[in-house]
Structure formats: structure tokens, C-alpha cells
C-alpha positions in Angstrom: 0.0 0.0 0.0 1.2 3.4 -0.9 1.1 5.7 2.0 1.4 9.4 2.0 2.7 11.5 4.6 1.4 15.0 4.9 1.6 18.3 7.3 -2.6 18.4 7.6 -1.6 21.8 9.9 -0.5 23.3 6.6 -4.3 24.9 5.2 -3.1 24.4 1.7 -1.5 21.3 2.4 -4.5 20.1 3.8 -7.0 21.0 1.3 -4.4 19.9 -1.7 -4.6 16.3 0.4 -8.5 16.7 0.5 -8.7 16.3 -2.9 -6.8 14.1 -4.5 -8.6 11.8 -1.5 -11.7 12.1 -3.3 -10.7 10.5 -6.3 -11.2 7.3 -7.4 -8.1 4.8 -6.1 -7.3 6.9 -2.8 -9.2 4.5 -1.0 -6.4 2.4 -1.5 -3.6 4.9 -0.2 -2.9 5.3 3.2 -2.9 9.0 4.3 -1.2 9.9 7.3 -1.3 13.3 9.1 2.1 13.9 10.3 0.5 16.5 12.9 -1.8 13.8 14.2 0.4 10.7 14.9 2.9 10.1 17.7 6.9 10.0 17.0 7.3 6.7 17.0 4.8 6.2 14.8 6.1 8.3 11.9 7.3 5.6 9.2 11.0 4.1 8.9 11.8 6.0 12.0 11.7 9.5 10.0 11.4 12.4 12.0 8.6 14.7 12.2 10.3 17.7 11.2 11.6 16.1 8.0 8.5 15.0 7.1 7.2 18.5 7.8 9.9 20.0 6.0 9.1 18.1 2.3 5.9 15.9 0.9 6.8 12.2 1.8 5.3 9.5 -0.1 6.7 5.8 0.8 6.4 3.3 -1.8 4.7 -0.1 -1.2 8.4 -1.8 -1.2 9.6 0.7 1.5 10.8 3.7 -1.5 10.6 6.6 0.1 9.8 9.8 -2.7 10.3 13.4 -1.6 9.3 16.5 -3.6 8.5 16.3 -6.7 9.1 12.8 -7.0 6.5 12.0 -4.3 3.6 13.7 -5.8 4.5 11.5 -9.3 4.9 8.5 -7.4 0.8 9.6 -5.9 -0.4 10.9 -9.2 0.7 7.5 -10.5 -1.4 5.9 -8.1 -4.6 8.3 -8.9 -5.8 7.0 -12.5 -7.1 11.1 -12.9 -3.6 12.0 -12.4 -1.9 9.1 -13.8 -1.1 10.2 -17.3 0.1 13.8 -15.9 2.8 12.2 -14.0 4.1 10.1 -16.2 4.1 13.5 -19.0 6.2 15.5 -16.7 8.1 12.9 -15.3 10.7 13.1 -18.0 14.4 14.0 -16.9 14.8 17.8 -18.9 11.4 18.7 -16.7 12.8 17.4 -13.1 14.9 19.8 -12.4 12.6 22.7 -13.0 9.7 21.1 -11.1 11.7 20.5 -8.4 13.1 24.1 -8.1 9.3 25.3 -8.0 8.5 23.1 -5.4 11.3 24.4 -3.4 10.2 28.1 -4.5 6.8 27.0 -2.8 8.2 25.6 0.6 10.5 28.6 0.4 7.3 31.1 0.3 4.5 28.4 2.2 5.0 30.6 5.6 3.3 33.9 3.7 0.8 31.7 1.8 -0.6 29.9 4.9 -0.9 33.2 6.4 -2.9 34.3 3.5 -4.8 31.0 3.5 -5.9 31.2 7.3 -6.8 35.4 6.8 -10.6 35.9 6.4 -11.8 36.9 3.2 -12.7 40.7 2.8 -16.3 41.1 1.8 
């Protein structure tokens, strides 16, 4: 079984998690809230802030994928998202994926700020 570890503290994070459990095949996936679950019983001994640092994603043969890798090794999983990952999962692309999903952990602090404020009406 695939299972996905995930910072549900993090509102973007959390509704980003939300959805791809409402497609068809997540009922096969475990999801794990990092914030939820004791220490010890974070995965192959990881620690919590390294699992809150970066998206995990371990492998049904113990592979753990980080970053960019880990949301192609989910979308793989997910047959909506299954022909995406395997288009941008090409080697020239990686790199450049990569680098944006460190450009959003590198700005997630101001966006969960702007997530949590209340809309102006």
C-alpha cells in the first residue's frame, strides 16, 4: 500500500490532500497526518520535522519519494492524475519542477498566512 505523509496543519496542504482523496483509487492509499500521529509512529523511523519540511510519499516496497518525486509516485497511483505524471516525469522537466516546489516551501510561511486570513467582503 502506498502511503502518504502529509503536514494536515498546513491549510493548503491540507486541502491539496483533501482532494486528491476524493478521487477514485485513494481508497487504496494510506494518508497519514504527520500532525496527528505520535513519534514513533512516523514511518521508517523519519522524523517529524523532516516529514514537515518536504511531501513524503513511501512506496509499497519501502521507497521513500520526496518532492517532486513524491507527488508522481501519488499521481501514479490516482488514474485522474496518472497520465500527468508520467508526461512531466521526464528528466529535462525534473529539475525545473523540483526548483518550483522548493520556490513554494521557500514562500508556504506567507501563503498559509494568506490562506488562514478571512476573506474581505
Amino acid at each position: 500500500m502506498l502511503t502518504v505523509l502529509y503536514d494536515g496543519s498546513c491549510p493548503i496542504c491540507a486541502r491539496e490532500i483533501a482532494m486528491y482523496r476524493r478521487q477514485t483509487g485513494s481508497k487504496s492509499i494510506s494518508w497519514l497526518d504527520v500532525t496527528l500521529i505520535p513519534d514513533g509512529e512516523i514511518p521508517l523511523d523519519l522524523s517529524r520535522e523532516t516529514v514537515l519540511a518536504r511531501f513524503h510519499v513511501i512506496d509499497i516496497d519501502g521507497t521513500v519519494s520526496t518532492g517532486i518525486a513524491g507527488f508522481f509516485t501519488l499521481w501514479k497511483a490516482l488514474p485522474k492524475y496518472r497520465h500527468l505524471a508520467y508526461l512531466l516525469d521526464i528528466p529535462p522537466l525534473l529539475p525545473f519542477l523540483e526548483y518550483g516546489y522548493t520556490l513554494f516551501l521557500y514562500l508556504r510561511p506567507v501563503l498559509q498566512r494568506l490562506a488562514l486570513k478571512p476573506s474581505c467582503r
